[in-house]
C-alpha positions as semicolon CSV with decimal commas, in nm:
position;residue;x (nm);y (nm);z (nm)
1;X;1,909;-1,995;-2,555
2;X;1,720;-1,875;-2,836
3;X;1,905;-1,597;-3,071
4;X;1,737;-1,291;-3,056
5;X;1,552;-1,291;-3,394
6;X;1,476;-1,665;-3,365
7;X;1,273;-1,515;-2,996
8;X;1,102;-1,215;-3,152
9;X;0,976;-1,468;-3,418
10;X;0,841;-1,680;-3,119
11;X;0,748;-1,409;-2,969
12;X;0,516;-1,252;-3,282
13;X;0,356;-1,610;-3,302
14;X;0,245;-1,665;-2,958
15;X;0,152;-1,279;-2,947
16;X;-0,112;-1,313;-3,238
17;X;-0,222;-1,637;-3,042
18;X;-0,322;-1,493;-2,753
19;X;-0,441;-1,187;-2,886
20;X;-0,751;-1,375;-3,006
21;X;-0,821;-1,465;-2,681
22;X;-0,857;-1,112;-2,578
23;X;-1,202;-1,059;-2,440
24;X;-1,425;-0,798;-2,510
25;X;-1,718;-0,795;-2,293
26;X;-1,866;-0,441;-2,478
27;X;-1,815;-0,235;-2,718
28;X;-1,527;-0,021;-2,609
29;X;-1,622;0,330;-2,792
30;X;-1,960;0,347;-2,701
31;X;-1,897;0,204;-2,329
32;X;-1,650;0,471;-2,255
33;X;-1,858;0,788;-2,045
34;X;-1,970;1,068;-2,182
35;X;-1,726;1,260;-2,151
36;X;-1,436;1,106;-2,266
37;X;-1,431;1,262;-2,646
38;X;-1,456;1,608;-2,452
39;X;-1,097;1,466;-2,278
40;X;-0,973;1,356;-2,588
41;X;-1,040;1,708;-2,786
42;X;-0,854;1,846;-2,503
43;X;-0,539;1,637;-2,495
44;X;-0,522;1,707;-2,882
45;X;-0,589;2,094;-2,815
46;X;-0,340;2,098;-2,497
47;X;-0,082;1,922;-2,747
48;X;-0,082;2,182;-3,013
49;X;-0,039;2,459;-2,781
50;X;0,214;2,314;-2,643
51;X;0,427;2,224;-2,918
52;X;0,315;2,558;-3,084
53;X;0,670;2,756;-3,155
54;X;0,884;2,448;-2,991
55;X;1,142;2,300;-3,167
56;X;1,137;1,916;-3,211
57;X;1,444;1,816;-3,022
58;X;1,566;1,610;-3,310
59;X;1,927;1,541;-3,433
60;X;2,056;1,719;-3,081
61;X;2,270;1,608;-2,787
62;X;2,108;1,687;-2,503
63;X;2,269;1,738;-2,132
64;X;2,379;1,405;-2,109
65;X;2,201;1,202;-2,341
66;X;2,162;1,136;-2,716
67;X;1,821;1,218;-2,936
68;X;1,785;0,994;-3,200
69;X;1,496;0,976;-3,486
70;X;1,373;0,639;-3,538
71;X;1,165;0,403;-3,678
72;X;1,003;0,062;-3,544
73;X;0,945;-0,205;-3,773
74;X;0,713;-0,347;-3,906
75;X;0,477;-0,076;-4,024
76;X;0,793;0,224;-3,963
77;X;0,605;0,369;-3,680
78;X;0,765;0,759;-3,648
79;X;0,933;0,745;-3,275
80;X;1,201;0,969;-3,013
81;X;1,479;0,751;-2,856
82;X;1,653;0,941;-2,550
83;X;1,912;0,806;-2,456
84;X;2,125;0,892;-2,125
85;X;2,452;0,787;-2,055
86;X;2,512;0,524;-1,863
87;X;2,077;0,449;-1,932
88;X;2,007;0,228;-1,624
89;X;1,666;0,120;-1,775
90;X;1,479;0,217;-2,049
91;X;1,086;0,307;-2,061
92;X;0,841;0,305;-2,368
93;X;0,564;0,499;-2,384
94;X;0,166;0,404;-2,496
95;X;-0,020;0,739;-2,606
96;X;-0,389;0,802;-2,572
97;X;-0,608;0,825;-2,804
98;X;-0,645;1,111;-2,989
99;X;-0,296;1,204;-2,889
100;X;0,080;1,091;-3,060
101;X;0,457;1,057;-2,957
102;X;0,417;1,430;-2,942
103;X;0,211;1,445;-2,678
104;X;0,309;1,722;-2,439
105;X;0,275;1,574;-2,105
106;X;0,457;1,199;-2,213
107;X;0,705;1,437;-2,351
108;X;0,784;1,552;-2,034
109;X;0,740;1,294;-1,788
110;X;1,003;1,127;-2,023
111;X;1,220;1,433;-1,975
112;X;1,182;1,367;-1,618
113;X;1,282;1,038;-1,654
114;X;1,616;1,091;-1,858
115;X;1,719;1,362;-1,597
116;X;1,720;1,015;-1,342
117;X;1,897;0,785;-1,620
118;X;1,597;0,647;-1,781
119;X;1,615;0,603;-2,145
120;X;1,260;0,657;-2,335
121;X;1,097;0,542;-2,637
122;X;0,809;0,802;-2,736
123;X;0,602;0,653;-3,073
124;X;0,345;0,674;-3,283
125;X;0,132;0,353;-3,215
126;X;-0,115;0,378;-3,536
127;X;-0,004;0,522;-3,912
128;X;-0,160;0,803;-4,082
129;X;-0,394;0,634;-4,239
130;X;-0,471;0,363;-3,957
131;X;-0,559;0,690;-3,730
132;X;-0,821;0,793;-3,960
133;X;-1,003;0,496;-3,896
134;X;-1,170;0,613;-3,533
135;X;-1,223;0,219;-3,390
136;X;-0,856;0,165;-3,445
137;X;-0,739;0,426;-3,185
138;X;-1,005;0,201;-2,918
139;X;-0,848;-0,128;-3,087
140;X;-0,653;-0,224;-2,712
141;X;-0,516;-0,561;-2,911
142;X;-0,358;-0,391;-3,205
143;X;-0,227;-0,086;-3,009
144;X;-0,077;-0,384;-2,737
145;X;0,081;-0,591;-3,060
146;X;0,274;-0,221;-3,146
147;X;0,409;-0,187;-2,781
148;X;0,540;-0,595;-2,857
149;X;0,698;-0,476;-3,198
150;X;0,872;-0,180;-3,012
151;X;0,991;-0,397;-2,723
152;X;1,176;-0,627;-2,949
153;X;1,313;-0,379;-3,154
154;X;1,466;-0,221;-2,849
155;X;1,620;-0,556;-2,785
156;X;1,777;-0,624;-3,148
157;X;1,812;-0,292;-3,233
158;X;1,879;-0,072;-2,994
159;X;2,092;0,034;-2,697
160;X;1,823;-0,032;-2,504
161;X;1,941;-0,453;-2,592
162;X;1,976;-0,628;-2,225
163;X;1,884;-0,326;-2,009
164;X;1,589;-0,360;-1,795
165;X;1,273;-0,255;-1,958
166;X;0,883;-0,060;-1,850
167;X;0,615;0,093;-1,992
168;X;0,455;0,431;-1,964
169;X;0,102;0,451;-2,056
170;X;-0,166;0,700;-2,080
171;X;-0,560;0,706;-2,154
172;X;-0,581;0,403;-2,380
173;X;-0,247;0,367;-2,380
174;X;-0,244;0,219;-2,046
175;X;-0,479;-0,038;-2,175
176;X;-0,221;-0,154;-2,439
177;X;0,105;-0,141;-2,215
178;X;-0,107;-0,382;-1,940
179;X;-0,202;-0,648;-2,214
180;X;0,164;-0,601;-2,377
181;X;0,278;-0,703;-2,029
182;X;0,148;-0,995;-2,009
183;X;0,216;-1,109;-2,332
184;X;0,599;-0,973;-2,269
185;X;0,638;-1,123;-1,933
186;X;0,918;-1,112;-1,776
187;X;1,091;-0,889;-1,997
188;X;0,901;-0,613;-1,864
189;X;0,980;-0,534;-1,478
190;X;0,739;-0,241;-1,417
191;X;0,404;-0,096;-1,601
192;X;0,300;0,268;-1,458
193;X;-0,028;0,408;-1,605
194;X;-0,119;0,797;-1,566
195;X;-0,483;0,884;-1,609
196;X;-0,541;0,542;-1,804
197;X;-0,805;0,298;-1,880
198;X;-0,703;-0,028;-1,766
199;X;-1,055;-0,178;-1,729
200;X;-0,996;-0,208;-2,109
201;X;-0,730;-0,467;-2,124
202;X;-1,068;-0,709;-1,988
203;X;-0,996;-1,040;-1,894
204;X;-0,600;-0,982;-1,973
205;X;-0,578;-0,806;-1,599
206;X;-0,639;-1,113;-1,425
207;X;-0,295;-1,234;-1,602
208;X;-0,129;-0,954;-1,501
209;X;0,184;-1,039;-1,241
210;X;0,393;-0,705;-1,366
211;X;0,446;-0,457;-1,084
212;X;0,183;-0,177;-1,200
213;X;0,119;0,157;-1,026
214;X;-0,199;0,305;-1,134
215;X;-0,163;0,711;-1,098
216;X;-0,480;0,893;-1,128
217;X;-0,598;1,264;-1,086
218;X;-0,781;1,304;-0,703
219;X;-1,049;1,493;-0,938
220;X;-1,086;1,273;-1,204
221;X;-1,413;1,096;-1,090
222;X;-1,536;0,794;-1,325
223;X;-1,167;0,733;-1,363
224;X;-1,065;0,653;-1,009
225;X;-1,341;0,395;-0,959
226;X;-1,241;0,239;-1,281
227;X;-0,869;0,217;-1,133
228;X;-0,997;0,093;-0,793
229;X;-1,170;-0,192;-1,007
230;X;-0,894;-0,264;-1,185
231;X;-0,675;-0,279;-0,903
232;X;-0,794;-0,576;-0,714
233;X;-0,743;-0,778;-1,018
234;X;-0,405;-0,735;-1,107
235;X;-0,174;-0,997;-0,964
236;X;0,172;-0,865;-0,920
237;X;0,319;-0,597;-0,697
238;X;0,029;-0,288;-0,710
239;X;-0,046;0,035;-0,632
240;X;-0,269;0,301;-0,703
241;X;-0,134;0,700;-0,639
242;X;-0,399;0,974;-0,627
243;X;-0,300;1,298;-0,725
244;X;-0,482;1,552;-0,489
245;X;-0,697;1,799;-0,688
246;X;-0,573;1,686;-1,014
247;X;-0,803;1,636;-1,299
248;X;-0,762;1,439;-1,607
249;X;-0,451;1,576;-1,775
250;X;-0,286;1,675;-1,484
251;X;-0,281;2,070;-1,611
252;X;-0,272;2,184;-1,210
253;X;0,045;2,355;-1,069
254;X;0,235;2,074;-0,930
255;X;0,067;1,774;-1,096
256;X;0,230;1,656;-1,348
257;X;0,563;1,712;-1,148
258;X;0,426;1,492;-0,911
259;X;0,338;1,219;-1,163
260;X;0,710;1,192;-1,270
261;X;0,826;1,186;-0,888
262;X;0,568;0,866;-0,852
263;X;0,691;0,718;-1,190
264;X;1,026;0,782;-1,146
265;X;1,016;0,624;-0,774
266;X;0,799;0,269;-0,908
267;X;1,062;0,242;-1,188
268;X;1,376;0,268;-0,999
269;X;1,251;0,035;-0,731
270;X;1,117;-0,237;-0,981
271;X;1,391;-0,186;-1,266
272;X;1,709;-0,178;-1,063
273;X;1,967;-0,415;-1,198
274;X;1,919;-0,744;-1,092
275;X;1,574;-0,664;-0,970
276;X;1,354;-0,941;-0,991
277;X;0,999;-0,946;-1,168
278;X;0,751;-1,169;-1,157
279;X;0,599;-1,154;-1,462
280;X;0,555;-1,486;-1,683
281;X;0,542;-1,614;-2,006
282;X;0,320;-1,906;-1,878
């Protein structure tokens, strides 16, 4: 078998490979609707208040877990590992645009998580400076290559090394955690997208054998249809969860608790030890 460094060098390679083939049928900022930079203003504005007068949880033990500050190579991308003992699995989380590792409602979904032995990896895809750049948060390619740098440095580096492994991700982010994979195969058992965009991974979705569950708000029109869509082309284990009366964000009474319960339920059944997956490197 190959050592781990000598696979995440493989693994890099092939990545940029088939990145190139990524297709990209339109334009993907001006093809999203109209009202999308209205969401986005509101995920940032929901984040601050929030986090207003919260302390960052970092440094601390939590009930049963450690909180570690780290930072994922290459580009030393800011990121929150939780980790519970005894972790039975461990989840890593794609942001949406216009959001970051703090956003409020990843933050606690992966709460929800560690309470039922997940570990979680919550990170800043993009730099400071890369975030400025507006076509970089849309870039579904470069966002998916981060999720790939994270996923091996949770194997080499982490406690995370051997443990079953999903993905979390949100708005764009789900995007980037669909094309990641595919490109990851087999080392990922389970994707689960809340509110996301997965008509944006394009022609990677008919690749896609990774058990997905597709969670979306029963009032976020535009967005279901463009989960429907996506549905029928995925090729693994599926699902898509609609979240009575929720809209975009999930702010309702109930809503957000009830994306954790769905999350929580896909990975346990798909990342159980010795679980198989029927994703592919092929």
């Amino acid at each position: 078998m190959l050592a781990v460094s000598q696979w995440a060098f493989c693994l890099r390679v092939r990545f940029r490979q088939q990145s190139a083939s990524l297709a990209r049928p339109f334009d993907p900022v001006r093809s999203l609707p109209v009202l999308w930079p209205m969401l986005l203003t509101q995920e940032v504005l929901g984040m601050s208040q929030s986090i207003k007068g919260r302390m960052p949880d970092e440094g601390r033990v939590g009930a049963g877990f450690d909180i570690r500050d780290v930072r994922i190579p290459p580009v030393r991308l800011a990121g929150t590992l939780r980790v519970p003992k005894e972790a039975r699995a461990f989840i890593a989380f794609a942001h949406g645009s216009g959001s970051s590792r703090l956003s409020p409602r990843n933050m606690a979904v992966a709460e929800g998580l560690n309470a039922q032995g997940f570990g979680t990896l919550l990170f800043d895809l993009l730099t400071s400076k890369e975030e400025s750049d507006r076509t970089n948060v849309f870039d579904i390619a470069l966002l998916a290559e981060r999720l790939v740098d994270a996923i091996i440095w949770l194997d080499r580096e982490s406690p995370a090394s051997g443990r079953p492994l999903g993905l979390f991700g949100a708005s764009t982010g789900a995007a980037a955690a669909l094309v990641a994979a595919a490109r990851l195969g087999d080392r990922i058992g389970a994707v689960v997208s809340r509110g996301g965009r997965p008509d944006l991974a394009g022609q990677i979705l008919d690749q896609i054998r990774t058990p997905t569950l597709l969670i979306v708000g029963g009032a976020d029109h535009g967005v279901i249809e463009l989960n429907e869509e996506a549905l029928t082309r995925l090729k693994g284990p599926k699902a898509l969860q609609i979240v009575p009366g929720a809209t975009h964000l999930f702010p309702e009474p109930g809503a957000l608790e009830a994306v954790i319960d769905h999350a929580a339920r896909w990975f346990a059944r798909y990342l159980a030890a010795g679980a198989p997956t029927s994703g592919s490197h092929g």
